[in-house]
PQR file with spaces between the fields and no chain letter, atoms N, CA, C, O and H, PARSE charges and radii, in Angstrom:
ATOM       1  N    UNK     1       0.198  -15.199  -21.468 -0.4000 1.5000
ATOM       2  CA   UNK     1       0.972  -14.028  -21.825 -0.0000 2.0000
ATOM       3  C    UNK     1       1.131  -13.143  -20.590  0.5500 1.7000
ATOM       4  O    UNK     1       0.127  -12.961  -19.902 -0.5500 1.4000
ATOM       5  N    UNK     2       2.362  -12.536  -20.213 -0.4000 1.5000
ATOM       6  CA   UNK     2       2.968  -11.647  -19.415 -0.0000 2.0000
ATOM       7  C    UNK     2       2.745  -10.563  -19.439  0.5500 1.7000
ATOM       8  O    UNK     2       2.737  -10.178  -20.608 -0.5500 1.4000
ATOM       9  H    UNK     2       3.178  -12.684  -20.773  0.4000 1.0000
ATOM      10  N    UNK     3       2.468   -9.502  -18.493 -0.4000 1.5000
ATOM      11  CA   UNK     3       2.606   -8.282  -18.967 -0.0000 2.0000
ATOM      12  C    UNK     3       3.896   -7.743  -18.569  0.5500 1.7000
ATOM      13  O    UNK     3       4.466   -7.819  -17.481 -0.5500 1.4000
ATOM      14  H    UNK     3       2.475   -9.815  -17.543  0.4000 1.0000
ATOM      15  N    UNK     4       4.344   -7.038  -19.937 -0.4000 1.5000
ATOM      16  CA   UNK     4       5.792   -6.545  -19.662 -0.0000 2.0000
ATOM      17  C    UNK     4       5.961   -5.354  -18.709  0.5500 1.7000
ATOM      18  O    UNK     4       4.955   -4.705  -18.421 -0.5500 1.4000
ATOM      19  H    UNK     4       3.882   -6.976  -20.821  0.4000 1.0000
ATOM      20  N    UNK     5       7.307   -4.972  -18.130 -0.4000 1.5000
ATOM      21  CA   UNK     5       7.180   -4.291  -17.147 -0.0000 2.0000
ATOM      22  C    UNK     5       7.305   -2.841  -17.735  0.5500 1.7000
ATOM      23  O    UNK     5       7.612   -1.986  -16.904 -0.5500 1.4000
ATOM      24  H    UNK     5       8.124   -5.500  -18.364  0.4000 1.0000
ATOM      25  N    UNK     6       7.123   -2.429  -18.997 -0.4000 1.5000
ATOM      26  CA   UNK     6       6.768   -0.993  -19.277 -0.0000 2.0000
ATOM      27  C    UNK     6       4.760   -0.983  -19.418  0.5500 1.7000
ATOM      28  O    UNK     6       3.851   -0.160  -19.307 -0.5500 1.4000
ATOM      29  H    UNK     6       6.874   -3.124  -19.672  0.4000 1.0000
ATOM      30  N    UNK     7       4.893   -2.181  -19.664 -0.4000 1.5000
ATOM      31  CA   UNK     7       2.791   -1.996  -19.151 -0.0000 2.0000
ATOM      32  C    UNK     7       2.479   -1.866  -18.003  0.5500 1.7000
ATOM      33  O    UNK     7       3.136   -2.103  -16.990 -0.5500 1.4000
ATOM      34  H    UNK     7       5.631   -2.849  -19.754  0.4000 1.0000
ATOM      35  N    UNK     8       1.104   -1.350  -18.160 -0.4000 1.5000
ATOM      36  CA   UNK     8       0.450   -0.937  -17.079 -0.0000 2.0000
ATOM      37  C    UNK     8      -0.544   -2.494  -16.445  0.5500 1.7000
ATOM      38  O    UNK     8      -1.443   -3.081  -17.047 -0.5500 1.4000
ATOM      39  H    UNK     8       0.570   -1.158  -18.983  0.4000 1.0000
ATOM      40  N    UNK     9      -0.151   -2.707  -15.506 -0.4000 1.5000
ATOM      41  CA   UNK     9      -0.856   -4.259  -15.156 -0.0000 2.0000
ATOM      42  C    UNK     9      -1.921   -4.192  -13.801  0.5500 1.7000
ATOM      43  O    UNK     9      -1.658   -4.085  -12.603 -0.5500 1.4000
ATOM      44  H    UNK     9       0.579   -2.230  -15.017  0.4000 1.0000
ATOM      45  N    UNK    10      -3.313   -4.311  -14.564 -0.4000 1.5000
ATOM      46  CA   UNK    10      -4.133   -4.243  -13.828 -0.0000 2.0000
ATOM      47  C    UNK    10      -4.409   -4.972  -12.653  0.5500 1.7000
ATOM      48  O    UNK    10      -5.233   -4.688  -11.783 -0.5500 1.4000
ATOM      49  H    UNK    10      -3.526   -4.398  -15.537  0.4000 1.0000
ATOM      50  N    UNK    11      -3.477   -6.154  -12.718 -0.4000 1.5000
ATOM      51  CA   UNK    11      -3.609   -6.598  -11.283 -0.0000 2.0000
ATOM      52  C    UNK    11      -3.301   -6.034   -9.943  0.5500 1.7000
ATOM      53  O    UNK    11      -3.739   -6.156   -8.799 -0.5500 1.4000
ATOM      54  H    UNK    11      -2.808   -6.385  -13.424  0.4000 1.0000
ATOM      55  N    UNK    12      -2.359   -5.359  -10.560 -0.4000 1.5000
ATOM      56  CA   UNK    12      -1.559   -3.910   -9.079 -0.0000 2.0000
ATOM      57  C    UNK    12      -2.546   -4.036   -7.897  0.5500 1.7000
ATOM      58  O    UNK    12      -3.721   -4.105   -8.260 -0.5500 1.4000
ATOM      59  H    UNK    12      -2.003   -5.260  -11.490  0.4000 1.0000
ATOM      60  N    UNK    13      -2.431   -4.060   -7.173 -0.4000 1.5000
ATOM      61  CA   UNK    13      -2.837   -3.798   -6.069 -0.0000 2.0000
ATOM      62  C    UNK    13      -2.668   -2.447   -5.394  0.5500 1.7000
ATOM      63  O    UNK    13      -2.778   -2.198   -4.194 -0.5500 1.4000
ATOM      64  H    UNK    13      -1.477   -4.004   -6.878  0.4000 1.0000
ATOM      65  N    UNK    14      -2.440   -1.797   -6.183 -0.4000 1.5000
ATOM      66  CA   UNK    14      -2.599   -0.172   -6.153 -0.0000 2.0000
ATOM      67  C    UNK    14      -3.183    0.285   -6.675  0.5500 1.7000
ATOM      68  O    UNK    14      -3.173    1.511   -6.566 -0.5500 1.4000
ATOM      69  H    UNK    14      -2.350   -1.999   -7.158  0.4000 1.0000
ATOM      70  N    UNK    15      -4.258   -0.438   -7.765 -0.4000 1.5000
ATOM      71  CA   UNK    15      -5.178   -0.146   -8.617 -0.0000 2.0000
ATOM      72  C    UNK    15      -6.572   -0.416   -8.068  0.5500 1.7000
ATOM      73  O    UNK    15      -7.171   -1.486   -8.183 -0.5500 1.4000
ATOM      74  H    UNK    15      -4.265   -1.434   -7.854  0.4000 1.0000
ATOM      75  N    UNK    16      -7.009    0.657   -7.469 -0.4000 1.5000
ATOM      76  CA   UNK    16      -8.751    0.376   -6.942 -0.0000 2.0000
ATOM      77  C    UNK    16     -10.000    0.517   -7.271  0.5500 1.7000
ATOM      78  O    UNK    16      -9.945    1.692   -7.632 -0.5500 1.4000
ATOM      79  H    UNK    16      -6.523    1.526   -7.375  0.4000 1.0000
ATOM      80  N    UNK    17     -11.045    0.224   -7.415 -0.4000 1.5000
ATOM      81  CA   UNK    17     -12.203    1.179   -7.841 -0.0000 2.0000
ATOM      82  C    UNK    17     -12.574    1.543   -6.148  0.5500 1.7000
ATOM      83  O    UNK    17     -12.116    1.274   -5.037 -0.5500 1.4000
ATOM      84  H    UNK    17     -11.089   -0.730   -7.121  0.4000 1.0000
ATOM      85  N    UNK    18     -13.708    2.333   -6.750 -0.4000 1.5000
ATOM      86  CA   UNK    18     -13.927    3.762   -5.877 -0.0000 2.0000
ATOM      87  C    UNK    18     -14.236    2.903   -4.625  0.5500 1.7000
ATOM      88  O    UNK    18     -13.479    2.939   -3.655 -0.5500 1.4000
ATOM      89  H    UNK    18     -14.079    2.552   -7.652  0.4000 1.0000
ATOM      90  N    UNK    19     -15.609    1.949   -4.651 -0.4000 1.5000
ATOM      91  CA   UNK    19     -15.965    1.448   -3.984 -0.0000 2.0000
ATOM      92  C    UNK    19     -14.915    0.467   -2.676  0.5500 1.7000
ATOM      93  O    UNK    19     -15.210    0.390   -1.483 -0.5500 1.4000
ATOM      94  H    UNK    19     -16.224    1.920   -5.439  0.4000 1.0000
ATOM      95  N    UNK    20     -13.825   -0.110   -3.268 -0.4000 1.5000
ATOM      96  CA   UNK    20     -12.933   -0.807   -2.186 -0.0000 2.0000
ATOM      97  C    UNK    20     -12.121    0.249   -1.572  0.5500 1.7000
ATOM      98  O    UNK    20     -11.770    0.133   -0.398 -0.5500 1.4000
ATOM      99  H    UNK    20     -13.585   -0.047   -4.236  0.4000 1.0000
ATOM     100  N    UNK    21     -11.718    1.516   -2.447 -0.4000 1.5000
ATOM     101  CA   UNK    21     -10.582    2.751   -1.527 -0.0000 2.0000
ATOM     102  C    UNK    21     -12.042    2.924   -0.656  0.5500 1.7000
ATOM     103  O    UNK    21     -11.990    2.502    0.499 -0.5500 1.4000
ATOM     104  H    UNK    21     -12.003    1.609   -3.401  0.4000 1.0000
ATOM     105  N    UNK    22     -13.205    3.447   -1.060 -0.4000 1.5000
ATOM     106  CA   UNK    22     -13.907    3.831    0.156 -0.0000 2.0000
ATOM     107  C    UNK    22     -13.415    3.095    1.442  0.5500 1.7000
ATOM     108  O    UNK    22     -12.755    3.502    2.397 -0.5500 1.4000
ATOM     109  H    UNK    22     -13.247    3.791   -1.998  0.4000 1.0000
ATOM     110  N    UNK    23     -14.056    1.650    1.095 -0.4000 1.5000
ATOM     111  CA   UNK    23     -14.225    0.961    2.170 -0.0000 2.0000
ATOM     112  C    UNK    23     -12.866    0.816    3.076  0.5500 1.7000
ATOM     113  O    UNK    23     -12.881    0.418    4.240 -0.5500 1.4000
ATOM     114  H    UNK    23     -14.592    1.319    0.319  0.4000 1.0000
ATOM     115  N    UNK    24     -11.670    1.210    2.345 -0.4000 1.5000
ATOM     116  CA   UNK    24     -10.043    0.722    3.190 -0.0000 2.0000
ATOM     117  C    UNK    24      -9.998    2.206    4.046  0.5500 1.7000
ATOM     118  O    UNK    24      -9.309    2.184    5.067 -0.5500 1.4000
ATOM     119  H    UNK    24     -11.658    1.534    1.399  0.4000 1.0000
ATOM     120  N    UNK    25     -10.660    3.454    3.715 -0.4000 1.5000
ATOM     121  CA   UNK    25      -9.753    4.475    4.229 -0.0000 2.0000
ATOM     122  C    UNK    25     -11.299    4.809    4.674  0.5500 1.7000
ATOM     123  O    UNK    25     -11.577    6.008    4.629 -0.5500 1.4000
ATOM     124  H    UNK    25     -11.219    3.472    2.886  0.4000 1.0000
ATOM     125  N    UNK    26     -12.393    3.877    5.119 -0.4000 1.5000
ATOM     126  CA   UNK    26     -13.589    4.357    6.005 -0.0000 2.0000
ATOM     127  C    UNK    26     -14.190    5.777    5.305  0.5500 1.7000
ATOM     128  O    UNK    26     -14.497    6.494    6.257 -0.5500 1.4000
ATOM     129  H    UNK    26     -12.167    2.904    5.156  0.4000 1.0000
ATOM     130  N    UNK    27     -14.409    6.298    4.368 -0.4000 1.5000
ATOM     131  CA   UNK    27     -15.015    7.572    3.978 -0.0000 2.0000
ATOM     132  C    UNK    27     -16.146    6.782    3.088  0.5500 1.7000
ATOM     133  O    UNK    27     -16.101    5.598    2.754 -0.5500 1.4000
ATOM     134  H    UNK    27     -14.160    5.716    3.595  0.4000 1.0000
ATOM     135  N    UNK    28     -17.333    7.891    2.742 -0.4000 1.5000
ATOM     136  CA   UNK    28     -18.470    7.378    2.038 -0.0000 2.0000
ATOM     137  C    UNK    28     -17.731    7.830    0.281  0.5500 1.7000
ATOM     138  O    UNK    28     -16.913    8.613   -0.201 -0.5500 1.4000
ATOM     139  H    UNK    28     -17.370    8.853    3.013  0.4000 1.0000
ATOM     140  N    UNK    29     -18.699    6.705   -0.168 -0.4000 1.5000
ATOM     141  CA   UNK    29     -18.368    7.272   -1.729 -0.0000 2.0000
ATOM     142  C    UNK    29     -19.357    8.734   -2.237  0.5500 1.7000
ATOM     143  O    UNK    29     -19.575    8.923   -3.434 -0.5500 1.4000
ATOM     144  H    UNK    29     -19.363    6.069    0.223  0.4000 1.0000
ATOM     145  N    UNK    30     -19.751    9.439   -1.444 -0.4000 1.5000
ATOM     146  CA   UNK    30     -20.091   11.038   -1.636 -0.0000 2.0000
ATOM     147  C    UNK    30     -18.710   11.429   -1.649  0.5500 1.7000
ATOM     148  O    UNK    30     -18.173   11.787   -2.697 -0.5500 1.4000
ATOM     149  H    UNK    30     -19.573    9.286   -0.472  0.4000 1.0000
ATOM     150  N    UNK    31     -18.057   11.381   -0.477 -0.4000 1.5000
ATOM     151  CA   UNK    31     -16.847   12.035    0.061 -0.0000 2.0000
ATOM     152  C    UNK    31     -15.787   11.993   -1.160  0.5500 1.7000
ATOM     153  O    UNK    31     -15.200   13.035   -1.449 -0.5500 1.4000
ATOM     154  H    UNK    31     -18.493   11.090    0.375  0.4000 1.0000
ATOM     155  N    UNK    32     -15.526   10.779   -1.896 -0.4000 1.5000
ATOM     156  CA   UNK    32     -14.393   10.897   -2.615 -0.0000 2.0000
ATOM     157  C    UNK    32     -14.520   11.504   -3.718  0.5500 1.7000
ATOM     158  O    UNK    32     -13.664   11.945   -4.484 -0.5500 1.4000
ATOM     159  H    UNK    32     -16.003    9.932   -1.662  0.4000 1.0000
ATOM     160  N    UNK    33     -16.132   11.511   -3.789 -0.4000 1.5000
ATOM     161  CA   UNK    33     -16.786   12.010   -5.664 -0.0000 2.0000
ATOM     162  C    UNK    33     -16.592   13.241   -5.366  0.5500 1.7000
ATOM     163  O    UNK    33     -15.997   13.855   -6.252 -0.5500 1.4000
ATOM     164  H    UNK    33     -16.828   11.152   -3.167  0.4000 1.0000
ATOM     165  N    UNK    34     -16.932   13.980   -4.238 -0.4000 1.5000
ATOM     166  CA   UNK    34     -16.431   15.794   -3.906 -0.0000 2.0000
ATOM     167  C    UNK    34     -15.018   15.893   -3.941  0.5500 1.7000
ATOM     168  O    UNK    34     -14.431   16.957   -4.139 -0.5500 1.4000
ATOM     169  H    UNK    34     -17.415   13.481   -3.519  0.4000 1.0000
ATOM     170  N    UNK    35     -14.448   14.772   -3.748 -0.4000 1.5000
ATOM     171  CA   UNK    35     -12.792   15.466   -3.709 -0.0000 2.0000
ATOM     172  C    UNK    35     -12.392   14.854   -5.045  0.5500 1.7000
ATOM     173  O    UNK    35     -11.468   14.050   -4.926 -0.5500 1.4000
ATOM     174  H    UNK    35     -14.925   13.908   -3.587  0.4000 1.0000
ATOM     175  N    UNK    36     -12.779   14.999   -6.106 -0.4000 1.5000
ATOM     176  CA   UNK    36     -12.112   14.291   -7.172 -0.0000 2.0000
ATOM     177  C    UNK    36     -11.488   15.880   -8.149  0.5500 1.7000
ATOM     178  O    UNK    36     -10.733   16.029   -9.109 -0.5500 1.4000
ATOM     179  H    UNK    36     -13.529   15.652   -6.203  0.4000 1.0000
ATOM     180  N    UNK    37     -11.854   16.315   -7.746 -0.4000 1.5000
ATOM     181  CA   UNK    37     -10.836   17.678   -8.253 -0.0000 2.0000
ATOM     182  C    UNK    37      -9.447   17.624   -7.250  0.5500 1.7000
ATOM     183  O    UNK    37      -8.707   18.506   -7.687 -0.5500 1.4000
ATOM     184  H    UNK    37     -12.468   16.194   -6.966  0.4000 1.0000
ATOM     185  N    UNK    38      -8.929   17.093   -6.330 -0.4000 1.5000
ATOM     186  CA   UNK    38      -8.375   17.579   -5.396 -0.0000 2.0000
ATOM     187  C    UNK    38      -7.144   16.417   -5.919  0.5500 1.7000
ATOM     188  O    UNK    38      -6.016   16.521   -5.436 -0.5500 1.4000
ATOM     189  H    UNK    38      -9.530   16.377   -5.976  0.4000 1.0000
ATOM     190  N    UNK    39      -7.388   15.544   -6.725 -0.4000 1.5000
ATOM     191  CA   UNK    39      -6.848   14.376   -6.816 -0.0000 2.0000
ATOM     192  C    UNK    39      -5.428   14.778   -8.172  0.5500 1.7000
ATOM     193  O    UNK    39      -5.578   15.252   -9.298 -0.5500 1.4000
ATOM     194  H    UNK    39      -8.303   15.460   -7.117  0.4000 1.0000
ATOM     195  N    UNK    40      -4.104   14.343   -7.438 -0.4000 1.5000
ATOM     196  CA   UNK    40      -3.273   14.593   -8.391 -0.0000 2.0000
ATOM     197  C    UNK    40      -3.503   13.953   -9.951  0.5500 1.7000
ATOM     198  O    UNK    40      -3.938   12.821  -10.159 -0.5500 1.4000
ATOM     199  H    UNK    40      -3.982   13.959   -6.523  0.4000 1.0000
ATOM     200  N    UNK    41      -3.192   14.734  -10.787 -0.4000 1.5000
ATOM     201  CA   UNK    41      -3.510   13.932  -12.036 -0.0000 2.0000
ATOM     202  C    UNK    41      -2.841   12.748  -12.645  0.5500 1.7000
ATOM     203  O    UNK    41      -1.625   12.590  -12.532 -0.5500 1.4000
ATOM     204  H    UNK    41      -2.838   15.654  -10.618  0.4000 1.0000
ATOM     205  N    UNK    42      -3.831   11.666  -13.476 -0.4000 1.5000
ATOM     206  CA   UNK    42      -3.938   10.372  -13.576 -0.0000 2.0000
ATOM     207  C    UNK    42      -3.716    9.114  -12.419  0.5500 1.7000
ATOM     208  O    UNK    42      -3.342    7.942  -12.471 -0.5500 1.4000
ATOM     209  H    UNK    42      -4.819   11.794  -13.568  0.4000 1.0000
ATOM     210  N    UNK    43      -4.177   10.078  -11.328 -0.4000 1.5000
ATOM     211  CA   UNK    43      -4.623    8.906  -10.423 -0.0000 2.0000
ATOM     212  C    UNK    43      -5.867    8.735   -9.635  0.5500 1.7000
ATOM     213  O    UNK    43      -5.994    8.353   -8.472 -0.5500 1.4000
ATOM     214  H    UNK    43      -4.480   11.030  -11.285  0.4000 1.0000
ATOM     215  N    UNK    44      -6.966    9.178  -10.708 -0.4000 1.5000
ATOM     216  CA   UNK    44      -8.587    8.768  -10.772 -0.0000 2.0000
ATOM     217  C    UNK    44      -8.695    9.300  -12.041  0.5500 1.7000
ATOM     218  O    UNK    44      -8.208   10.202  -12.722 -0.5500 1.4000
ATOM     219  H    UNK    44      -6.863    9.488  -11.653  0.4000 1.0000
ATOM     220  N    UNK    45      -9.976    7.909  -12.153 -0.4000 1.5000
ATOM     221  CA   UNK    45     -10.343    8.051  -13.506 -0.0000 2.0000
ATOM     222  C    UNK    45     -11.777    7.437  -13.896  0.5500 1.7000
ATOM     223  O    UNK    45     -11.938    6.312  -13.423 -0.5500 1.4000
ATOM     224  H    UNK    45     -10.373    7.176  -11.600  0.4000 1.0000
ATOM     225  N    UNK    46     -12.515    7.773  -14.416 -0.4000 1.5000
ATOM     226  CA   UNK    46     -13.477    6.817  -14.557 -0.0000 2.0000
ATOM     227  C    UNK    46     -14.405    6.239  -15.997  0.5500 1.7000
ATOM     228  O    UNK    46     -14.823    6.799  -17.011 -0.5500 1.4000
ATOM     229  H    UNK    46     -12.384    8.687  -14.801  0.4000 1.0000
ATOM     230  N    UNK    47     -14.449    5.067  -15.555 -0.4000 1.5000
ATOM     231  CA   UNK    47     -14.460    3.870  -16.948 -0.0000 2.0000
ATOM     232  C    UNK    47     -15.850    3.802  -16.974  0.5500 1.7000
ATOM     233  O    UNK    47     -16.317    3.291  -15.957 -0.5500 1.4000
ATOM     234  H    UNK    47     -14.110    4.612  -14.731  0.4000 1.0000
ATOM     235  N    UNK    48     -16.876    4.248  -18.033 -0.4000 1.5000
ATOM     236  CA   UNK    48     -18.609    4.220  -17.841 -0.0000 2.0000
ATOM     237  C    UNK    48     -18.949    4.667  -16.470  0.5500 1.7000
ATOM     238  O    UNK    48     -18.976    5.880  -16.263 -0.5500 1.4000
ATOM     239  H    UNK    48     -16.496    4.663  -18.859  0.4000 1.0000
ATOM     240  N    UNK    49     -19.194    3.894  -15.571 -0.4000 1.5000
ATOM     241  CA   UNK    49     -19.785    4.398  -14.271 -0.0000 2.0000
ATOM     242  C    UNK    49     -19.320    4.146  -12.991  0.5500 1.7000
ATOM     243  O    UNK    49     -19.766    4.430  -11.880 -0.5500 1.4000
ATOM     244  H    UNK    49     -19.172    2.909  -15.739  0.4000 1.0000
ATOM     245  N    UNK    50     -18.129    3.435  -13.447 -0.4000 1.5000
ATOM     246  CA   UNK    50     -17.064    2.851  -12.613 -0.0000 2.0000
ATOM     247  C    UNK    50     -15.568    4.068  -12.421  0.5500 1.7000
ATOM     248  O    UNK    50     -14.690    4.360  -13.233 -0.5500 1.4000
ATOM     249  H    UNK    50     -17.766    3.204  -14.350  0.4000 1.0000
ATOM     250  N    UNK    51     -15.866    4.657  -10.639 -0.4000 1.5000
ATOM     251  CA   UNK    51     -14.417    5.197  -10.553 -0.0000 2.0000
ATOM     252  C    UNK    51     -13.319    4.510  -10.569  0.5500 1.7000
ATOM     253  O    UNK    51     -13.678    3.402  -10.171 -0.5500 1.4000
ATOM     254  H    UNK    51     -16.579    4.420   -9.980  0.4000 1.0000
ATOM     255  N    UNK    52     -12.181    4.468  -10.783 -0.4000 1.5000
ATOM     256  CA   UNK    52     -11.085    3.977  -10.598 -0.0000 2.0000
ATOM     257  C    UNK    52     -10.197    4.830   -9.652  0.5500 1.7000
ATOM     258  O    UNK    52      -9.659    5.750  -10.269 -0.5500 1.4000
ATOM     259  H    UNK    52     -11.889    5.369  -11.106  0.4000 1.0000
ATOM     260  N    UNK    53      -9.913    4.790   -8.431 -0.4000 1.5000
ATOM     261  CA   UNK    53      -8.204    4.981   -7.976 -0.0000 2.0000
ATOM     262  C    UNK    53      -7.084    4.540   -7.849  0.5500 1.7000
ATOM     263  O    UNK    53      -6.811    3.381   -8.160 -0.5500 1.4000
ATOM     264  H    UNK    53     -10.350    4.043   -7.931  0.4000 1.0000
ATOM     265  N    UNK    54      -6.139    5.455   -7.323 -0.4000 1.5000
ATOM     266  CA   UNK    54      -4.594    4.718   -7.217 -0.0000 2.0000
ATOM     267  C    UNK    54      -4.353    5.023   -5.551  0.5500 1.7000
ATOM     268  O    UNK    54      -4.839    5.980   -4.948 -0.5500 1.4000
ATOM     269  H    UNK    54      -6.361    6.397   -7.070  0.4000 1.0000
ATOM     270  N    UNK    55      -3.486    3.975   -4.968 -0.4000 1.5000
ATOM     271  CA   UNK    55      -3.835    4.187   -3.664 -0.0000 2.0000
ATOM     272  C    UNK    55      -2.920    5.460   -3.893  0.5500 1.7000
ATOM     273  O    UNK    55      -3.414    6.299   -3.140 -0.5500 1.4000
ATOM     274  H    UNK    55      -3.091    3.198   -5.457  0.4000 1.0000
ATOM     275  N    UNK    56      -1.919    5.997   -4.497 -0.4000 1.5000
ATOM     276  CA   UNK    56      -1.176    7.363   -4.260 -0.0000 2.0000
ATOM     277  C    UNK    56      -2.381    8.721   -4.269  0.5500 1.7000
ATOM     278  O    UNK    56      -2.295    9.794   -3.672 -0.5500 1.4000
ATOM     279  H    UNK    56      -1.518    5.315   -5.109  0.4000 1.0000
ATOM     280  N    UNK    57      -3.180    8.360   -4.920 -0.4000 1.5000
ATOM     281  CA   UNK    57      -4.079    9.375   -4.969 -0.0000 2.0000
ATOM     282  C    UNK    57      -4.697    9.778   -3.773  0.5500 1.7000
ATOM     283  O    UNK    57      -4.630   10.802   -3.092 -0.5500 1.4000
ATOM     284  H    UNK    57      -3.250    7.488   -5.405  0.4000 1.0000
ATOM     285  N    UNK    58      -5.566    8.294   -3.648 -0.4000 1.5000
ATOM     286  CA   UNK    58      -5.817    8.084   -1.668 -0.0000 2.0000
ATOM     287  C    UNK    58      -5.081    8.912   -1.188  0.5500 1.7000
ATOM     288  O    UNK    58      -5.340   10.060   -0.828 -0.5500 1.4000
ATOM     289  H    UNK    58      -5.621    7.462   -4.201  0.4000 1.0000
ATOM     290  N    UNK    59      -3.948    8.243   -1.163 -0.4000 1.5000
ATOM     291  CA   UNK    59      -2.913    8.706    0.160 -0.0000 2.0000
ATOM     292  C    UNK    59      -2.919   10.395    0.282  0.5500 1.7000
ATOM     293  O    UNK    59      -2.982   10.942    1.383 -0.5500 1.4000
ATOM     294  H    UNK    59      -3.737    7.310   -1.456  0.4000 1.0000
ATOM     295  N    UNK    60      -2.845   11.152   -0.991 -0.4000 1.5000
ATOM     296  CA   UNK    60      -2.402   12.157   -0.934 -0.0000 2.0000
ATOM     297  C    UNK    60      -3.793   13.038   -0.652  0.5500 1.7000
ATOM     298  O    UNK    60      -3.817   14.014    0.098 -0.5500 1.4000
ATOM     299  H    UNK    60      -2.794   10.708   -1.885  0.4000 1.0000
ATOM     300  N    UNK    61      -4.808   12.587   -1.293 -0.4000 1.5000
ATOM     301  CA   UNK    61      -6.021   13.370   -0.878 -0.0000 2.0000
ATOM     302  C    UNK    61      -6.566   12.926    0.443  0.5500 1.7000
ATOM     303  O    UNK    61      -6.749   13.858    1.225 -0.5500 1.4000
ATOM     304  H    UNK    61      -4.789   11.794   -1.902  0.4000 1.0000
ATOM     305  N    UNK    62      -6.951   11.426    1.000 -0.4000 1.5000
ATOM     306  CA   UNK    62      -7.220   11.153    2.829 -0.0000 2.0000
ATOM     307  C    UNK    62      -6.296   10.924    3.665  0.5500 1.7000
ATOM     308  O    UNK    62      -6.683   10.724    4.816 -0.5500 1.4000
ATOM     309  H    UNK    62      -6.802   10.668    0.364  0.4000 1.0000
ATOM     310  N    UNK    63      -5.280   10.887    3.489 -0.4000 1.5000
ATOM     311  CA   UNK    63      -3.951   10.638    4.435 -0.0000 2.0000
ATOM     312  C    UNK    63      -3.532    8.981    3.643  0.5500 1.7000
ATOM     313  O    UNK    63      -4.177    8.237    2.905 -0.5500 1.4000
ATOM     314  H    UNK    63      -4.965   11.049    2.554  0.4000 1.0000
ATOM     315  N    UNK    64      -2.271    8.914    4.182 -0.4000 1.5000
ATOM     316  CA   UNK    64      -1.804    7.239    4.016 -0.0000 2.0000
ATOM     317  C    UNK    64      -1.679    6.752    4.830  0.5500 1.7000
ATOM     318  O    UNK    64      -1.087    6.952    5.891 -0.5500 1.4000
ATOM     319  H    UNK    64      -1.747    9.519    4.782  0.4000 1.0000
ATOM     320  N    UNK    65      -2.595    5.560    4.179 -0.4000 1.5000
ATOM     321  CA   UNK    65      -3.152    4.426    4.841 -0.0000 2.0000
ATOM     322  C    UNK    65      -2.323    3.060    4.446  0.5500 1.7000
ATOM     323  O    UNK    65      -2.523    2.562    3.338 -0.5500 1.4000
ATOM     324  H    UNK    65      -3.076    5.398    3.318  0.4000 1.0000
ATOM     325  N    UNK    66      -1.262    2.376    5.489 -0.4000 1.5000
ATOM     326  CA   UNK    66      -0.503    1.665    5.411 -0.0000 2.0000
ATOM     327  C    UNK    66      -1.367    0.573    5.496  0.5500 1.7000
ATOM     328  O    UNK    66      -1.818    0.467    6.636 -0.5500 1.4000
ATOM     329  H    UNK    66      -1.099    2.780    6.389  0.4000 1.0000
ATOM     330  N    UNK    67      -1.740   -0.221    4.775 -0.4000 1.5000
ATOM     331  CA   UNK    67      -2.329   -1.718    4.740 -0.0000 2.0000
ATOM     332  C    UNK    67      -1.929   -2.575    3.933  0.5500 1.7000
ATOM     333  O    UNK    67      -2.411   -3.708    3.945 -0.5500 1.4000
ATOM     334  H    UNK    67      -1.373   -0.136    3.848  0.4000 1.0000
């Protein structure tokens, strides 16, 4: 089964947890947990104990990072 293109498809590659945006844009995961107010809304979120980002969020709260 497909996901249609009005779903949200977790494979995105714009879809991160906390731990891999750390590691792409070099900041500690302290750093992003202090800026999670700073983050436009619905692009962090977190699932039990797991953050989730969007690289737009990244981008807009550490700069963009073309990779």
């Amino acid at each position: 089964m497909n996901v249609k293109d009005s779903e949200l498809n977790l494979d995105d590659e714009r879809i991160l947890s906390a731990a891999e945006a750390c590691d792409k844009w070099g900041i500690e995961n302290s750093t992003l947990r202090k800026a999670i107010d700073r983050f436009p809304k619905g692009t962090i979120r977190k699932f039990g104990k797991q953050w989730v980002v969007t690289k737009y969020g990244m981008d807009k709260v550490f700069g963009n990072k073309n990779d």
